[in-house]
N, CA and C atoms as a LAMMPS dump frame, in Angstrom:
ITEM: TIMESTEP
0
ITEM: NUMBER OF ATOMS
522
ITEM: BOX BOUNDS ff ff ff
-5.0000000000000000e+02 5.0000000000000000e+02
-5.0000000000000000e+02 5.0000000000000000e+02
-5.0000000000000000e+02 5.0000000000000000e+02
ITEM: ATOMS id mol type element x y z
1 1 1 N 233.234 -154.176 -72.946
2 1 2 C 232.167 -154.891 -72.263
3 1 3 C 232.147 -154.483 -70.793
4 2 1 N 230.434 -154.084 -70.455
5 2 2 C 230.828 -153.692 -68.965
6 2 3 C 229.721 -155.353 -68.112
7 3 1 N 230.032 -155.893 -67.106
8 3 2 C 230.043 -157.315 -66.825
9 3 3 C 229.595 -157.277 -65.664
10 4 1 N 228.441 -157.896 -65.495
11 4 2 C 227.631 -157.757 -64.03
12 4 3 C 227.549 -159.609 -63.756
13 5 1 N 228.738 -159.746 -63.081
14 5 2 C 228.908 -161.436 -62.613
15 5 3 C 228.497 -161.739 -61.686
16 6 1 N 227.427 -162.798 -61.973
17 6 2 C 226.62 -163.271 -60.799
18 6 3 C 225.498 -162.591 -60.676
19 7 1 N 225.027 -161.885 -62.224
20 7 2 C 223.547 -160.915 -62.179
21 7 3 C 222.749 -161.581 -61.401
22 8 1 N 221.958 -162.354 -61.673
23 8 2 C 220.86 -162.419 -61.308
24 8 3 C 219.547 -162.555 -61.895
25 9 1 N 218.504 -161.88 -61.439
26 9 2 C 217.602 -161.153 -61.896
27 9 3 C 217.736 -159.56 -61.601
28 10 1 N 218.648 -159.188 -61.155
29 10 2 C 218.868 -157.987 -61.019
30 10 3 C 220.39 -157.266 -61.524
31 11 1 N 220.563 -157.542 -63.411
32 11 2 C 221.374 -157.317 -63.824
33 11 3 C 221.305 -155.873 -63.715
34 12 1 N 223.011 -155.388 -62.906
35 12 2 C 223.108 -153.681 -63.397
36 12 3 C 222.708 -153.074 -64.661
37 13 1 N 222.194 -151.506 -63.848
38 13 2 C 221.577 -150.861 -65.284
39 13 3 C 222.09 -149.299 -65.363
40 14 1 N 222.679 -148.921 -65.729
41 14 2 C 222.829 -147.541 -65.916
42 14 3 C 222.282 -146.555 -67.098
43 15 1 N 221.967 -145.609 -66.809
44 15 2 C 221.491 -145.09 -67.965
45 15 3 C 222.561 -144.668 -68.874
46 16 1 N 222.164 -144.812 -70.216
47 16 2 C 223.394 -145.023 -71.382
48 16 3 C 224.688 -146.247 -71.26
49 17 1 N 224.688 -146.804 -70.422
50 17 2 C 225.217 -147.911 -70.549
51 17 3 C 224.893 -149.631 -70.863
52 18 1 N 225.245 -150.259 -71.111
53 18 2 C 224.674 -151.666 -71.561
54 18 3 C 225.576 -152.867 -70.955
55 19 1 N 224.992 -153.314 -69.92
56 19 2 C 225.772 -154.15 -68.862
57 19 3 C 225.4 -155.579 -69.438
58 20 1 N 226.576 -156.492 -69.657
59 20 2 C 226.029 -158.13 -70.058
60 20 3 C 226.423 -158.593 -68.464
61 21 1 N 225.305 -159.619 -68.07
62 21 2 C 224.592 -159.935 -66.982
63 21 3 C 225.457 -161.471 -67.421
64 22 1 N 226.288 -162.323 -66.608
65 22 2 C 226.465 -163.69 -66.717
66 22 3 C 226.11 -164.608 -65.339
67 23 1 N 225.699 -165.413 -65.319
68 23 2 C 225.105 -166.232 -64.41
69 23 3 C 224.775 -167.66 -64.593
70 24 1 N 224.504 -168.45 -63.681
71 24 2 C 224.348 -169.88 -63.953
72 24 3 C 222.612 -169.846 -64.449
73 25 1 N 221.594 -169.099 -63.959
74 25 2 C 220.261 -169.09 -64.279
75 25 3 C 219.865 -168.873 -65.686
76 26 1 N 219.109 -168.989 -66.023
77 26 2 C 218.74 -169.013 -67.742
78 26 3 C 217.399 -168.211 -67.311
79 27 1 N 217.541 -166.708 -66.895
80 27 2 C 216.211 -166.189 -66.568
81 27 3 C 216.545 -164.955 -66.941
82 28 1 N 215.313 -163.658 -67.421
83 28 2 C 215.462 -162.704 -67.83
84 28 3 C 216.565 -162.128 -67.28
85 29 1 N 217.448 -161.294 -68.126
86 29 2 C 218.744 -160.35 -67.702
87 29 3 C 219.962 -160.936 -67.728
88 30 1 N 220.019 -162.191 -68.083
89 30 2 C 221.219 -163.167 -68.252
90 30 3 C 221.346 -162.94 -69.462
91 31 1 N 222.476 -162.932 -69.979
92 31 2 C 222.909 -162.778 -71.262
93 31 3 C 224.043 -163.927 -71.614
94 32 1 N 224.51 -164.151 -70.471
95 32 2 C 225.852 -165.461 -70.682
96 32 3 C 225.056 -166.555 -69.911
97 33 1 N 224.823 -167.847 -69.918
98 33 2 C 224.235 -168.357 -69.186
99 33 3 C 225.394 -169.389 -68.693
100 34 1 N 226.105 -169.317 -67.887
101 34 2 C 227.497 -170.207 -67.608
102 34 3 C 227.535 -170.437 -65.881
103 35 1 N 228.293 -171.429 -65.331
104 35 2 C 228.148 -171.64 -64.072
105 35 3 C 229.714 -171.217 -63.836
106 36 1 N 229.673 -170.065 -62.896
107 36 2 C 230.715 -169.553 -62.395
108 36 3 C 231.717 -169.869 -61.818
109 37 1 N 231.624 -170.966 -61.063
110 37 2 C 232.587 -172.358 -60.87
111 37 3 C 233.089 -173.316 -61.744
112 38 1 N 233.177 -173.072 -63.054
113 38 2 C 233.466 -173.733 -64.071
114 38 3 C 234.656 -172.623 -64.853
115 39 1 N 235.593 -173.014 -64.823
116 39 2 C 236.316 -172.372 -65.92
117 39 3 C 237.543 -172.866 -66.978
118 40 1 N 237.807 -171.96 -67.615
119 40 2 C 238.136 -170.812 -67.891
120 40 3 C 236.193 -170.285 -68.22
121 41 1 N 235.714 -169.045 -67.852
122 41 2 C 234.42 -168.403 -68.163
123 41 3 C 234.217 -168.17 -69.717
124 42 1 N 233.046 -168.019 -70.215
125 42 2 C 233.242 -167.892 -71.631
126 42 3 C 233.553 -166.746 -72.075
127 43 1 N 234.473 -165.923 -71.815
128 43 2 C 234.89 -164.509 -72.478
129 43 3 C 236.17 -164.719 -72.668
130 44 1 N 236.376 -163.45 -73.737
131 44 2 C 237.993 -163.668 -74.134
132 44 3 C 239.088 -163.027 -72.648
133 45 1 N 240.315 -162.989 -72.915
134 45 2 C 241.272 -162.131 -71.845
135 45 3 C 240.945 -160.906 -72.343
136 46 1 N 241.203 -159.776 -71.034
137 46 2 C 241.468 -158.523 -71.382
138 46 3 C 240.257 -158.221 -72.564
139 47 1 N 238.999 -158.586 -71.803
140 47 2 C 238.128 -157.727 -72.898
141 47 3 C 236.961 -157.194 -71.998
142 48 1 N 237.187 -157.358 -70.762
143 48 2 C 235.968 -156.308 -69.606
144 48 3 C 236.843 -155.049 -69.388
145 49 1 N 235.809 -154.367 -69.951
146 49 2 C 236.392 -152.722 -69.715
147 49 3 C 235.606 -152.204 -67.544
148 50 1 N 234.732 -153.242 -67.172
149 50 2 C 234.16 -152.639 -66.269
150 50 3 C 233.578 -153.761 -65.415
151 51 1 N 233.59 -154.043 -64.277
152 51 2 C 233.021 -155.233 -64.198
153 51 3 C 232.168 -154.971 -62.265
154 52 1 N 231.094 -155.87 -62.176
155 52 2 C 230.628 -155.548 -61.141
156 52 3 C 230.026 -156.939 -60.653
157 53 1 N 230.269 -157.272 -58.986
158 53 2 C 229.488 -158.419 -58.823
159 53 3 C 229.043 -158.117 -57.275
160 54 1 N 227.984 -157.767 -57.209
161 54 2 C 227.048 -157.858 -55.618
162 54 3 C 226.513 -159.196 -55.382
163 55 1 N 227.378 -159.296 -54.012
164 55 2 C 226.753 -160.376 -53.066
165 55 3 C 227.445 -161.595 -53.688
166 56 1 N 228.07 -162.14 -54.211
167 56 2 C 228.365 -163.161 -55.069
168 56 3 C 229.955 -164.111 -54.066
169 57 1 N 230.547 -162.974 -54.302
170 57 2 C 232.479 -163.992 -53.464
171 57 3 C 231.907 -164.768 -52.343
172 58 1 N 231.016 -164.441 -51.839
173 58 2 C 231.124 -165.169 -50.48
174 58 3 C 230.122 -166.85 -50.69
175 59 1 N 230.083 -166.735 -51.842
176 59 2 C 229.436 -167.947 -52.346
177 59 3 C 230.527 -168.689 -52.961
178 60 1 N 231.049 -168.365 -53.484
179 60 2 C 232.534 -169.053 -54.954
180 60 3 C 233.371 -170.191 -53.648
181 61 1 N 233.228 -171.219 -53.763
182 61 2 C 233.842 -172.253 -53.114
183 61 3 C 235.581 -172.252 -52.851
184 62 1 N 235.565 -171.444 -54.346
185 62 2 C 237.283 -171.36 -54.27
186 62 3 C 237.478 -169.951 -55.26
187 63 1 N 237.907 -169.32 -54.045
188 63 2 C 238.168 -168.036 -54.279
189 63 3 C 239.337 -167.313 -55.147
190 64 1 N 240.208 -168.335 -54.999
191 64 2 C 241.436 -167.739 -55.51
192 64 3 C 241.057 -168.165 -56.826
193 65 1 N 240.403 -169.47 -57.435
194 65 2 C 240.296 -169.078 -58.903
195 65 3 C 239.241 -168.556 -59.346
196 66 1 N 238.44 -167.961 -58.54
197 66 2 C 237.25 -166.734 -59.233
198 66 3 C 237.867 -165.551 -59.184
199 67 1 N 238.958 -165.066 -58.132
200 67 2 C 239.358 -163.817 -58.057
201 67 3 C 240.482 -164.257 -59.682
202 68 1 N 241.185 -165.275 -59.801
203 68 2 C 242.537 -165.491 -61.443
204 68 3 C 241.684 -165.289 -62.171
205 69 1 N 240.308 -165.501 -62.018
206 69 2 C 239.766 -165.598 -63.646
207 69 3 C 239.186 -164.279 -63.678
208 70 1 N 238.547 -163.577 -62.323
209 70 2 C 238.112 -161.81 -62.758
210 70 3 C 239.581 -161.453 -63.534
211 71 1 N 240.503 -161.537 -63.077
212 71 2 C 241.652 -160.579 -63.458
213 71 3 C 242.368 -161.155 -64.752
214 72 1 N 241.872 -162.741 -65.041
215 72 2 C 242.41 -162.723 -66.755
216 72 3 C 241.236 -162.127 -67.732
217 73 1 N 240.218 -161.999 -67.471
218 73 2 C 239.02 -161.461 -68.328
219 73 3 C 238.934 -159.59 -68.438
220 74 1 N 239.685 -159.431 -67.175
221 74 2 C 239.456 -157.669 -66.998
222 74 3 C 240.514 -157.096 -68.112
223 75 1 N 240.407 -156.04 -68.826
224 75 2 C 241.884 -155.39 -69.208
225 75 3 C 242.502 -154.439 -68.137
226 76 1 N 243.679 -154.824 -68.417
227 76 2 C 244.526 -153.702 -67.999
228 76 3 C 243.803 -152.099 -67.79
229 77 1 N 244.077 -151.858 -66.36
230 77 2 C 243.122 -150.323 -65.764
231 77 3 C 241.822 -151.138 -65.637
232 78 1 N 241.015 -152.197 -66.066
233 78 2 C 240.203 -151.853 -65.875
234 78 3 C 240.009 -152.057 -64.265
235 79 1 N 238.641 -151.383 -64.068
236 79 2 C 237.92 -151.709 -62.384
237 79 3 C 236.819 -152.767 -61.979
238 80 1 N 236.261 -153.289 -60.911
239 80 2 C 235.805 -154.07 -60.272
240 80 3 C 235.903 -153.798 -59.15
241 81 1 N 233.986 -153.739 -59.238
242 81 2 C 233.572 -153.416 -57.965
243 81 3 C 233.013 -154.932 -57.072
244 82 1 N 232.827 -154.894 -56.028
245 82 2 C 232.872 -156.033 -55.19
246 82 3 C 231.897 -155.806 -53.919
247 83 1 N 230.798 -156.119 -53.911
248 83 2 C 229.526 -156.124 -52.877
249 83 3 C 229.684 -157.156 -51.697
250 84 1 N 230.06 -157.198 -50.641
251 84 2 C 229.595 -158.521 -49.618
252 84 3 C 228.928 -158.043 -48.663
253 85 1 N 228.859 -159.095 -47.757
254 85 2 C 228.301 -158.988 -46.314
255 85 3 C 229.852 -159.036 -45.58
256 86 1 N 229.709 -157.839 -44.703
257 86 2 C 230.969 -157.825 -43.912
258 86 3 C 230.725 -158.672 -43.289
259 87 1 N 232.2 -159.02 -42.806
260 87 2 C 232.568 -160.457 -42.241
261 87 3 C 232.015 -160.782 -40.396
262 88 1 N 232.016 -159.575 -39.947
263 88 2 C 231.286 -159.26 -38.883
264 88 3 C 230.101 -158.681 -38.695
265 89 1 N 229.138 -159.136 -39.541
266 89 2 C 227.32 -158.928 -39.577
267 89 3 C 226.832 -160.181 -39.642
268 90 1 N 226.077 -160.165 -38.991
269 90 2 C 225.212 -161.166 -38.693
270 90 3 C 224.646 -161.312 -40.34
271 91 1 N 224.575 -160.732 -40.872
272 91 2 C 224.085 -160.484 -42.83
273 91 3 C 225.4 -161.623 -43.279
274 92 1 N 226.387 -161.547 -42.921
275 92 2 C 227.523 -162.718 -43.472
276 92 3 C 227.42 -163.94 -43.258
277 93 1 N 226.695 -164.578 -41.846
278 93 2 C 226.275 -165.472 -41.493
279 93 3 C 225.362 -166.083 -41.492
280 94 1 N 224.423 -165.111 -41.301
281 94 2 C 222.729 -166.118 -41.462
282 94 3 C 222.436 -166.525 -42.534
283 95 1 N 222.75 -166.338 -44.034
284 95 2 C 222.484 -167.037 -45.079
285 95 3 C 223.563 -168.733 -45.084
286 96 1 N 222.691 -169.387 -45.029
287 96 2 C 223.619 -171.033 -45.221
288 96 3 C 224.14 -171.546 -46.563
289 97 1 N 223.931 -170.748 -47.603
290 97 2 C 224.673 -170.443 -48.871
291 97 3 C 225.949 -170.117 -48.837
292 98 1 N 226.493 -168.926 -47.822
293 98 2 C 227.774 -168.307 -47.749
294 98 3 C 228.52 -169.248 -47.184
295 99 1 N 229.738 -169.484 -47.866
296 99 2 C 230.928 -170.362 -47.598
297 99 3 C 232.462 -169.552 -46.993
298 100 1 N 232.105 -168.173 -47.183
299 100 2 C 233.159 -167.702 -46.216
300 100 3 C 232.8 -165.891 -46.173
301 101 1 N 233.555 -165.323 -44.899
302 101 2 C 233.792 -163.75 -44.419
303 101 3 C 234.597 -163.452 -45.123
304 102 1 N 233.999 -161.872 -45.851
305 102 2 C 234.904 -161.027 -46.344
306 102 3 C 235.163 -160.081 -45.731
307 103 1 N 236.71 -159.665 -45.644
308 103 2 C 236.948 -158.226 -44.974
309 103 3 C 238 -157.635 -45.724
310 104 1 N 238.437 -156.067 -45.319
311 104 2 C 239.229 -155.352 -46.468
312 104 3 C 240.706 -156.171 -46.203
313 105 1 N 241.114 -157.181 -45.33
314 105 2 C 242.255 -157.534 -45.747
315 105 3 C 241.967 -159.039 -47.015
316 106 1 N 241.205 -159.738 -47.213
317 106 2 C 240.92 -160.75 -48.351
318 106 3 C 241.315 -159.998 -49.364
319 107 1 N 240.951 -158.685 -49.789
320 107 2 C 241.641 -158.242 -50.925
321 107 3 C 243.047 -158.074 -50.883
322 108 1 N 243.815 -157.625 -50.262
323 108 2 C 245.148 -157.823 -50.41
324 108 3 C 246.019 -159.379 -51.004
325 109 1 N 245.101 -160.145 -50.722
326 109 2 C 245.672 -161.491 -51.105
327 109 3 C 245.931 -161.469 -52.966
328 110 1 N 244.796 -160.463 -53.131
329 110 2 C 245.076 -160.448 -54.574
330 110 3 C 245.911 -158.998 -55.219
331 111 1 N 247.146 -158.705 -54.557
332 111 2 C 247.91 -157.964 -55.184
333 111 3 C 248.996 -158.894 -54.826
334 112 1 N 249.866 -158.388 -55.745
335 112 2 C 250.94 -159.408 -55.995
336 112 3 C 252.446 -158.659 -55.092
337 113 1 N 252.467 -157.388 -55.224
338 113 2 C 253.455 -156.982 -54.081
339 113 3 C 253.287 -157.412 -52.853
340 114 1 N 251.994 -157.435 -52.354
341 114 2 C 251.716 -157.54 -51.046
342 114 3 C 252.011 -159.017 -50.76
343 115 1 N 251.551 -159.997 -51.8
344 115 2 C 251.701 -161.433 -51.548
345 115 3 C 253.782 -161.238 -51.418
346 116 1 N 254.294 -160.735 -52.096
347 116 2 C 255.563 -160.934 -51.873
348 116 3 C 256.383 -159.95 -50.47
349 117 1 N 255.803 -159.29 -50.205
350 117 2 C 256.435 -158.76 -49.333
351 117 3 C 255.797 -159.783 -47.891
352 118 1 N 254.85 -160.352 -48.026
353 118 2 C 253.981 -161.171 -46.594
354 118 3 C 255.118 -162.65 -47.217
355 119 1 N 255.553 -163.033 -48.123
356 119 2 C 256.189 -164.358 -48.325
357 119 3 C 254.906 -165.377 -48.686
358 120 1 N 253.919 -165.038 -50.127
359 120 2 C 252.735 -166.036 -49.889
360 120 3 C 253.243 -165.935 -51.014
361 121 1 N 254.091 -165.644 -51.772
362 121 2 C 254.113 -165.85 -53.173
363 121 3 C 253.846 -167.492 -54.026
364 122 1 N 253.929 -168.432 -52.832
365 122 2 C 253.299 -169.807 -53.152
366 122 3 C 252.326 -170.053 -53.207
367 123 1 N 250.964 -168.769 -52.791
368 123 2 C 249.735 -169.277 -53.172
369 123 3 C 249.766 -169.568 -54.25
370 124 1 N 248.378 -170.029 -54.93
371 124 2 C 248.099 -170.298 -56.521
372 124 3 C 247.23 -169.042 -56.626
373 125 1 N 247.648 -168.207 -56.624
374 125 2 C 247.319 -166.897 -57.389
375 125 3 C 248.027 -166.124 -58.59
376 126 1 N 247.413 -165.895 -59.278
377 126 2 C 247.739 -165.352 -60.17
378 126 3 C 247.646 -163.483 -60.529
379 127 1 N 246.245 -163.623 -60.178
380 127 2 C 245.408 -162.058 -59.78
381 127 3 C 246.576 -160.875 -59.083
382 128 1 N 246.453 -159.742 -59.677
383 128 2 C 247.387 -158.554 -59.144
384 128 3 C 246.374 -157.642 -59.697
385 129 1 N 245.805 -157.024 -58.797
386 129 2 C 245.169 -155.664 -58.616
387 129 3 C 245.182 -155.001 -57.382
388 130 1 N 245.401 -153.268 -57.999
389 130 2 C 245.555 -152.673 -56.968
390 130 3 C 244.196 -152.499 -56.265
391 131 1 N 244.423 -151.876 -55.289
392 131 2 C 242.765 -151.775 -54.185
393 131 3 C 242.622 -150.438 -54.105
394 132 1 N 241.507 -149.75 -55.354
395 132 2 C 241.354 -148.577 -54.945
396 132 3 C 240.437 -147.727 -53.909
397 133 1 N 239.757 -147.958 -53.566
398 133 2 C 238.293 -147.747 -52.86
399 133 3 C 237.84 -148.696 -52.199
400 134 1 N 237.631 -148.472 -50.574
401 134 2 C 236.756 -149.273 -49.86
402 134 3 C 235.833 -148.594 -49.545
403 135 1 N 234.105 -149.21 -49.041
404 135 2 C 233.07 -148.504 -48.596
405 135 3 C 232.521 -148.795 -47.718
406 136 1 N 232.308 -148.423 -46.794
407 136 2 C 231.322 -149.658 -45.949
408 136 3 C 229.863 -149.24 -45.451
409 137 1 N 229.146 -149.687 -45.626
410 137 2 C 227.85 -149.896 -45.731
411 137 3 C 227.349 -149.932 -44.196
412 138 1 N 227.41 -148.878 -43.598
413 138 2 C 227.193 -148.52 -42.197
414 138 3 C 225.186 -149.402 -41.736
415 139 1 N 225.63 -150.037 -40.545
416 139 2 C 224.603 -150.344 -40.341
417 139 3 C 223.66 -148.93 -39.615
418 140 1 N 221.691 -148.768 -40.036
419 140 2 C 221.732 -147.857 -39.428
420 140 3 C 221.746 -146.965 -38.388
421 141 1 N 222.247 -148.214 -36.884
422 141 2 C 222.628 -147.42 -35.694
423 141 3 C 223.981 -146.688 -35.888
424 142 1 N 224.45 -146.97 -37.042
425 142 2 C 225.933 -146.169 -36.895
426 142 3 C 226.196 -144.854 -38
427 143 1 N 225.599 -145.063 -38.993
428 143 2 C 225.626 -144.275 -40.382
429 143 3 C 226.038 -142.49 -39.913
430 144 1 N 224.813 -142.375 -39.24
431 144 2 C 224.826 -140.587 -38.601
432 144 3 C 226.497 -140.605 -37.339
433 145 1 N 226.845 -141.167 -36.953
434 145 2 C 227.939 -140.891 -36.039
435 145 3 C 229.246 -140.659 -36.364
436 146 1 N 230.281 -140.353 -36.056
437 146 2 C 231.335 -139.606 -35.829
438 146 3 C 232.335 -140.426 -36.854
439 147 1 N 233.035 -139.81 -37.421
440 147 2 C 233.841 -140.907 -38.08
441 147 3 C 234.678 -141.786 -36.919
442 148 1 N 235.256 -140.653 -35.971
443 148 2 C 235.628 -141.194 -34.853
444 148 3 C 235.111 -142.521 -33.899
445 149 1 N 233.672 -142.566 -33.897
446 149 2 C 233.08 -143.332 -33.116
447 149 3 C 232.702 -144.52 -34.342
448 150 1 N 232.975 -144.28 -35.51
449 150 2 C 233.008 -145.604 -36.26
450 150 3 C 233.578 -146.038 -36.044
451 151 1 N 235.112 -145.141 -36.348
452 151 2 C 236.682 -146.282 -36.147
453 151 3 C 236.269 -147.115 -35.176
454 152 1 N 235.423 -146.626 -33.957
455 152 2 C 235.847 -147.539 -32.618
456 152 3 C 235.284 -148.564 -32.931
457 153 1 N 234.176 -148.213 -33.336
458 153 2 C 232.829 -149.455 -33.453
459 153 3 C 233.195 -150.206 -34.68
460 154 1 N 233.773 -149.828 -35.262
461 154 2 C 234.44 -150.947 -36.547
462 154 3 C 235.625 -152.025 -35.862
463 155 1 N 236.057 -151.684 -35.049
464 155 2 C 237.078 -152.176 -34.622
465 155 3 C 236.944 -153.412 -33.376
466 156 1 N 235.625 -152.739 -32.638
467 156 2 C 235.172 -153.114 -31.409
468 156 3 C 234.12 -154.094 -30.8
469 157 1 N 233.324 -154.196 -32.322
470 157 2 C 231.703 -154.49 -32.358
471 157 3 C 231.607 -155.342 -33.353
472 158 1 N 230.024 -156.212 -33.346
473 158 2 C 229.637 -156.494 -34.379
474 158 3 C 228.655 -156.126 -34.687
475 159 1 N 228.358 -156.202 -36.095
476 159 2 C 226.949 -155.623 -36.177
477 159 3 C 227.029 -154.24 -36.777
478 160 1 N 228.436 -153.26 -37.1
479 160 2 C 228.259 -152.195 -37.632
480 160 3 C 228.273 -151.807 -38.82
481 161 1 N 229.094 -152.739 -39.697
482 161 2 C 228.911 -152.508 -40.746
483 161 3 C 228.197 -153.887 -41.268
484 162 1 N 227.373 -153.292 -42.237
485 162 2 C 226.526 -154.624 -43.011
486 162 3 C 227.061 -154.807 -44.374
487 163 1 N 227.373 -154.075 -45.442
488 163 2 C 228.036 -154.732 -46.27
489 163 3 C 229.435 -154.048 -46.464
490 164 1 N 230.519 -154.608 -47.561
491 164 2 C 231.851 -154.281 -47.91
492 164 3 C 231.914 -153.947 -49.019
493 165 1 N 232.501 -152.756 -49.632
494 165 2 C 232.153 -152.273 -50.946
495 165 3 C 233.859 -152.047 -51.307
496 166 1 N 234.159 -153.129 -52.027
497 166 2 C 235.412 -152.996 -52.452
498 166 3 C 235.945 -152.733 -54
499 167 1 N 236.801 -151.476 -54.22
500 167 2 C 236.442 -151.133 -55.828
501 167 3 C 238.305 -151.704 -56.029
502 168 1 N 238.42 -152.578 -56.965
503 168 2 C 239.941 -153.093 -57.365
504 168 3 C 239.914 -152.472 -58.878
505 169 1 N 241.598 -152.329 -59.163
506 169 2 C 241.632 -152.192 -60.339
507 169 3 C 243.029 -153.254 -61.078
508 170 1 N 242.545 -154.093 -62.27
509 170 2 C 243.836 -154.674 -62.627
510 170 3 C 244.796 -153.871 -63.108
511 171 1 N 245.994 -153.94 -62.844
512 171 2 C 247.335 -152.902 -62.804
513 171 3 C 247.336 -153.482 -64.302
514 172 1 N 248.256 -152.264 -64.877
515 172 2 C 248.486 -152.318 -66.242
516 172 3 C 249.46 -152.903 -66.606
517 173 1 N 249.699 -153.328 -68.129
518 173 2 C 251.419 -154.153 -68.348
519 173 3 C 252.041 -152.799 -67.667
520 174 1 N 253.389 -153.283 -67.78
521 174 2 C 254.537 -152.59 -67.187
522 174 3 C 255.29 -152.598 -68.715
């Protein structure tokens, strides 16, 4: 199963592939009709071979059990991709829907070495995936410039990057 959480009306589409769309709306492209804050979700463990959700985390009230429940539904290897509004764009803030900033360190919370080597191993997390791929979604005064003069302006500014494109993968049994 490849899993577009938090479709929409704009469930992913690839050609030759067949994406099930789950969402709280009961409108074309939904295929699961479930409220995402409710769980356990209606799928089995370990049966998303692929999973994708744009724009969605920065809505989930409680993060740590939307990130336990992506990673009991994913199998082993599989990936998940992850769309936000960086945490420093004005795109993260002006919607009054969004309940919190994402940036590439929020993902670390969900690997499990990292929680033990920082001493958080008392969160209530469960989730361990590695972080393969970040992207960032250059705003377009910055896109054409230097990688150099990103670093700065990533570091320095707001306003440069507009969204966070984070690709995780759940680590396999051992």
């Amino acid at each position: 199963m490849k899993l577009d959480i938090a479709c929409g009306a704009n469930k992913k589409t690839e050609e030759g592939q067949v994406w099930t769309g789950i969402d709280i709306a009961a409108i074309e492209g939904v295929d699961i009709v479930h409220d995402l804050n409710v769980y356990p979700w209606p799928i089995e463990d370990d049966s998303v071979d692929e999973a994708w959700c744009s724009h969605y985390i920065e809505h989930t009230p409680d993060l740590m059990k939307f990130m336990n429940e992506v990673h009991r539904i994913m199998k082993p290897g599989a990936k998940v991709t992850f769309i936000s509004p960086y945490y420093s764009s004005v795109r993260c803030w002006q919607d009054p829907t969004h309940l919190r900033a994402i940036s590439e360190w929020t993902y670390y919370y969900y690997n499990a070495d990292w929680r033990k080597i920082n001493k958080l191993e008392h969160y209530p997390i469960t989730a361990d995936f590695n972080i393969v791929q970040w992207a960032h979604a250059w705003n377009g005064d910055y896109a054409s410039r230097s990688q150099e003069a990103k670093n700065f302006a990533l570091a320095h500014y707001i306003n440069v990057v507009d969204d966070l494109w984070a690709i995780l993968e759940k680590k396999k049994n051992e």
